[in-house]
C-alpha positions in Angstrom: 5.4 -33.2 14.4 6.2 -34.9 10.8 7.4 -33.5 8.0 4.0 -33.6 6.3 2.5 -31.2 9.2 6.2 -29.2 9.5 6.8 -27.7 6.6 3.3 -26.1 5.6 3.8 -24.9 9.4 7.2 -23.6 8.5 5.5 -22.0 5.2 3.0 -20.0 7.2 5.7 -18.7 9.6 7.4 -17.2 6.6 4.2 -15.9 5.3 3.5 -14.5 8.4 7.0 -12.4 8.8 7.0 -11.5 5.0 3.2 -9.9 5.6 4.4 -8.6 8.8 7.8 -7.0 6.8 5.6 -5.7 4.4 3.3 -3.8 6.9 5.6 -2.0 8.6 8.0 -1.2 6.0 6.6 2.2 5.1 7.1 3.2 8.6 10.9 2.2 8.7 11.1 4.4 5.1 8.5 7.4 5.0 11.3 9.9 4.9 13.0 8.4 2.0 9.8 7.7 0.4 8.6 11.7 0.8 11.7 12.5 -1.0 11.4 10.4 -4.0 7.6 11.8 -4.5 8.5 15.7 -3.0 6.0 15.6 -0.6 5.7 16.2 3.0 5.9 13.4 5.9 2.6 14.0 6.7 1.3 13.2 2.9 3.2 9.6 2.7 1.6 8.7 5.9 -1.5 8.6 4.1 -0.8 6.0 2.5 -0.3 3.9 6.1 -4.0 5.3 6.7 -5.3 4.4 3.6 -3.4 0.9 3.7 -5.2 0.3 7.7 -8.8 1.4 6.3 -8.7 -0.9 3.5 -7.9 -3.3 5.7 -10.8 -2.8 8.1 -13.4 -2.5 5.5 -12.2 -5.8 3.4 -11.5 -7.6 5.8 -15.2 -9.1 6.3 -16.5 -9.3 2.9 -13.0 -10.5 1.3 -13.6 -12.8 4.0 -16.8 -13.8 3.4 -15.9 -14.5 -0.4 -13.0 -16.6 0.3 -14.8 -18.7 2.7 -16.5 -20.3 -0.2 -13.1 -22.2 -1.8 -10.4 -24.5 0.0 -7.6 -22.9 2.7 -4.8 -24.4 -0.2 -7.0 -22.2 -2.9 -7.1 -19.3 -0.5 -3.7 -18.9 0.6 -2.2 -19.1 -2.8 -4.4 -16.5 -4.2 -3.4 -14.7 -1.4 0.3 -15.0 -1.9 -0.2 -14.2 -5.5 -2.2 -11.1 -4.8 0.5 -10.1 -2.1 3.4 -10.6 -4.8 1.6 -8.5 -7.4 1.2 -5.7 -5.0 5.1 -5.3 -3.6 6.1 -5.5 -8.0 3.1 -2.6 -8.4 4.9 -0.7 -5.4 8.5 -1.2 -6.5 7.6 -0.1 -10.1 5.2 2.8 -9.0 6.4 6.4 -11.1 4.1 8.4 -8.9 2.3 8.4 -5.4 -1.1 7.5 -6.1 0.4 4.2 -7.8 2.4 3.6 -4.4 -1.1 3.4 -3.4 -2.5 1.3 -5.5 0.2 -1.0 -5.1 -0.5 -0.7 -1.6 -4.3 -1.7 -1.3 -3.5 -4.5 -3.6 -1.4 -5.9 -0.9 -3.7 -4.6 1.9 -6.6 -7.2 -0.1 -4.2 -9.8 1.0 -3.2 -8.8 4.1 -7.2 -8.7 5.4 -7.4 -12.3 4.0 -4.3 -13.3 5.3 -4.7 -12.3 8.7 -8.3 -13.7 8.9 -6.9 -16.8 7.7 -3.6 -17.6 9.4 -4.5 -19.0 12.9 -7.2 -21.0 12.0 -4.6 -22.9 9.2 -2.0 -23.1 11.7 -3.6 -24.9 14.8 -5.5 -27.0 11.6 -2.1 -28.0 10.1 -1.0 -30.1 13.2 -2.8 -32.1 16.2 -4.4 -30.9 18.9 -1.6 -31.3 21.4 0.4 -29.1 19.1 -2.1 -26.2 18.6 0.0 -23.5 21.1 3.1 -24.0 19.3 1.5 -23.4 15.9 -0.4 -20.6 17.1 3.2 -19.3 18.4 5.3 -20.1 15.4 2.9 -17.7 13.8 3.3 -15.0 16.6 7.5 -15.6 16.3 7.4 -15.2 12.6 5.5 -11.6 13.3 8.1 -10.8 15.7 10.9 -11.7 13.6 9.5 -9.5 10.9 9.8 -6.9 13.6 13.5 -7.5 15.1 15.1 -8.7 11.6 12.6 -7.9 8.6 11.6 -4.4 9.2 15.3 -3.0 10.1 16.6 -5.3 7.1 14.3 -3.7 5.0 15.0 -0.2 6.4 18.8 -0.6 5.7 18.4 -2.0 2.4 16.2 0.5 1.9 18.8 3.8 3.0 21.5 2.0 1.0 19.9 1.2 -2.5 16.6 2.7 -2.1 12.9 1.2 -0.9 11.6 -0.1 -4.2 14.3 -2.7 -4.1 12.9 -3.2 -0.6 9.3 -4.0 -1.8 10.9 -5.5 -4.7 12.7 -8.1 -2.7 9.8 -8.8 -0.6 7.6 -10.1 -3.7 10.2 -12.2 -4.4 10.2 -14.2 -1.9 5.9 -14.0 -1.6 6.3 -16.0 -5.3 8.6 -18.4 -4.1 6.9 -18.7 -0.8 3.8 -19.2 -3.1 5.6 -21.5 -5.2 6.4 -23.6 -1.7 3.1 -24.0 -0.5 1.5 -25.1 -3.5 4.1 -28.0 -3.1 3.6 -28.3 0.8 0.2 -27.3 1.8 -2.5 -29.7 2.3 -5.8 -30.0 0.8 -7.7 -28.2 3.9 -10.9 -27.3 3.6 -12.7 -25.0 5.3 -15.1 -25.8 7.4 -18.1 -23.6 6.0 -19.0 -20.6 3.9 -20.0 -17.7 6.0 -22.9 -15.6 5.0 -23.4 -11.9 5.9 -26.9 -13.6 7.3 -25.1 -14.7 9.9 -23.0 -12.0 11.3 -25.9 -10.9 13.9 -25.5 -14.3 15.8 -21.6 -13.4 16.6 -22.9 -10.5 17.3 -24.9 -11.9 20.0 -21.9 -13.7 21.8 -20.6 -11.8 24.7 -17.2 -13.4 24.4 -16.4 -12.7 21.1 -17.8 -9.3 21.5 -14.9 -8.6 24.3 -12.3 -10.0 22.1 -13.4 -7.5 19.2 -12.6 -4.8 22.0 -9.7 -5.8 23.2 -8.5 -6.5 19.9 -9.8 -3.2 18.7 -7.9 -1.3 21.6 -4.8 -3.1 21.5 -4.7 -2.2 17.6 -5.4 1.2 18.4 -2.7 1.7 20.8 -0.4 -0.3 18.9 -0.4 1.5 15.4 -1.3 5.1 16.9 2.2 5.0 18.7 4.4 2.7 16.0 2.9 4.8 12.3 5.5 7.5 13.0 7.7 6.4 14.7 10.6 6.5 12.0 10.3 10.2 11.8 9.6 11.1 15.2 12.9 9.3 16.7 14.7 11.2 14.0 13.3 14.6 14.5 12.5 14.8 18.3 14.8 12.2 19.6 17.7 13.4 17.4 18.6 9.9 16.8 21.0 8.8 13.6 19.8 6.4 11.3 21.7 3.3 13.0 20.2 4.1 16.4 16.5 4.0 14.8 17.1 0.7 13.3 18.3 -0.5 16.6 15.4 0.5 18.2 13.0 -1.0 16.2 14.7 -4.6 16.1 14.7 -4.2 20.5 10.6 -3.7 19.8 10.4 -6.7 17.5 12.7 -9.0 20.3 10.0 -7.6 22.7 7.5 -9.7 20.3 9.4 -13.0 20.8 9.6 -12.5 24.7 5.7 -12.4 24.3 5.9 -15.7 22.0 7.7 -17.9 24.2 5.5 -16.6 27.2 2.6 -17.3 24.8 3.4 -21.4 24.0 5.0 -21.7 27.7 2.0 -20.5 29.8 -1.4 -19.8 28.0 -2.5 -23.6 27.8 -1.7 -23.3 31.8 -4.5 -21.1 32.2 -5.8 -18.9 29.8 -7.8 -16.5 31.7 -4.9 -15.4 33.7 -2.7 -15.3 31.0 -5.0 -12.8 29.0 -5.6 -10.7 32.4 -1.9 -10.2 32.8 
């Protein structure tokens, strides 16, 4: 690959550990945040439920809305949106602006995430798509084996808002990076909510919703409290936690490199396995 395709490439793989960072940070630092707001375990993890609903039902229309500008346009507004969020979170005084900071950023995670494998296999040739479409899956995992501990000990040591303060940071810069970077790409049509009973008619990407839908399920179900449950019913210390959660994320990067090594071999028996 050039430079020309490289470095918009290397943009979206930060993007996608930052957004990654940023969605599981609350989990790594629920106790602390309970403390600073006196409230229960149980009543910050709302905001992770709140944060995952907003998600769901944005998603589509946000979606549907963007569709209408450039992927450039998109993805900056995104990374704008994003930074705006983390400074609302760092700043909050109370818990109900925690959560407001925390559905600004969940706007542009549901963009984000609807966006960023369609601009990464469009970003290089078709010879290169796997690799793209991995560099996004490493950056996720990343998030998971350096980000999210990162986070968590910056957190313990001189609090979370500096945490979600850091993080919009380097959105703005990334922001500032990719407006340098990032191509002209344009997308390849607006979508209407007319149109959503035809994909509802495909078989195939009915399956994928499932699967997608189950694997999500599973995923967040066991991971939302996981912070405080290896804590309280593990009895593990704080050092222990955070290396548990980085062997998770360098589970992600095995997946990765299984992902650009063997899917193109042959994809239905790489999804069966």
């Amino acid at each position: 690959m050039n430079k020309k395709q490289w470095m918009p490439l290397l943009g979206m793989t930060i993007a996608a550990f930052i957004f990654n960072t940023s969605e599981f940070m609350p989990i790594g630092l629920l106790t602390d945040i309970a403390q600073t707001f006196s409230i229960t375990q149980t009543q910050a993890g709302t905001m992770i439920t709140i944060y995952s609903w907003a998600v769901m039902l944005l998603s589509l229309p946000l979606m549907i809305l963007a569709s209408k500008y450039n992927y450039k346009k998109i993805l900056l507004t995104t990374l704008f949106l994003f930074g705006l969020g983390q400074v609302i979170s760092a700043i909050s005084m109370n818990f109900f602006i925690l959560i407001v900071g925390r559905l600004v950023v969940a706007c542009a995670h549901a963009i984000f995430w609807s966006i960023a494998s369609v601009i990464a296999v469009r970003l290089v040739n078709e010879e290169k798509r796997e690799f793209a479409m991995s560099m996004i899956v490493t950056g996720t995992s990343v998030a998971m084996i350096a980000g999210l501990p990162l986070g968590r000990m910056i957190g313990l040591l001189i609090g979370w808002r500096i945490t979600f303060l850091i993080v919009g940071i380097i959105s703005i810069l990334l922001l500032f990076f990719q407006s340098i970077y990032f191509p002209k790409l344009n997308s390849n049509a607006a979508f209407s909510l007319n149109e959503l009973p035809q994909l509802l008619k495909n078989k195939q990407l009915i399956t994928i919703y499932g699967i997608s839908l189950l694997f999500a399920s599973a995923y967040y179900t066991a991971y939302s409290y996981i912070e405080p449950f290896l804590s309280q019913v593990a009895n593990l210390s704080n050092n222990t936690i955070t290396l548990v959660l980085s062997l998770f994320g360098v589970a992600g990067i095995g997946g990765s490199i299984l992902f650009s090594n063997f899917y193109n071999k042959n994809r239905k028996r790489f999804i069966w396995v």
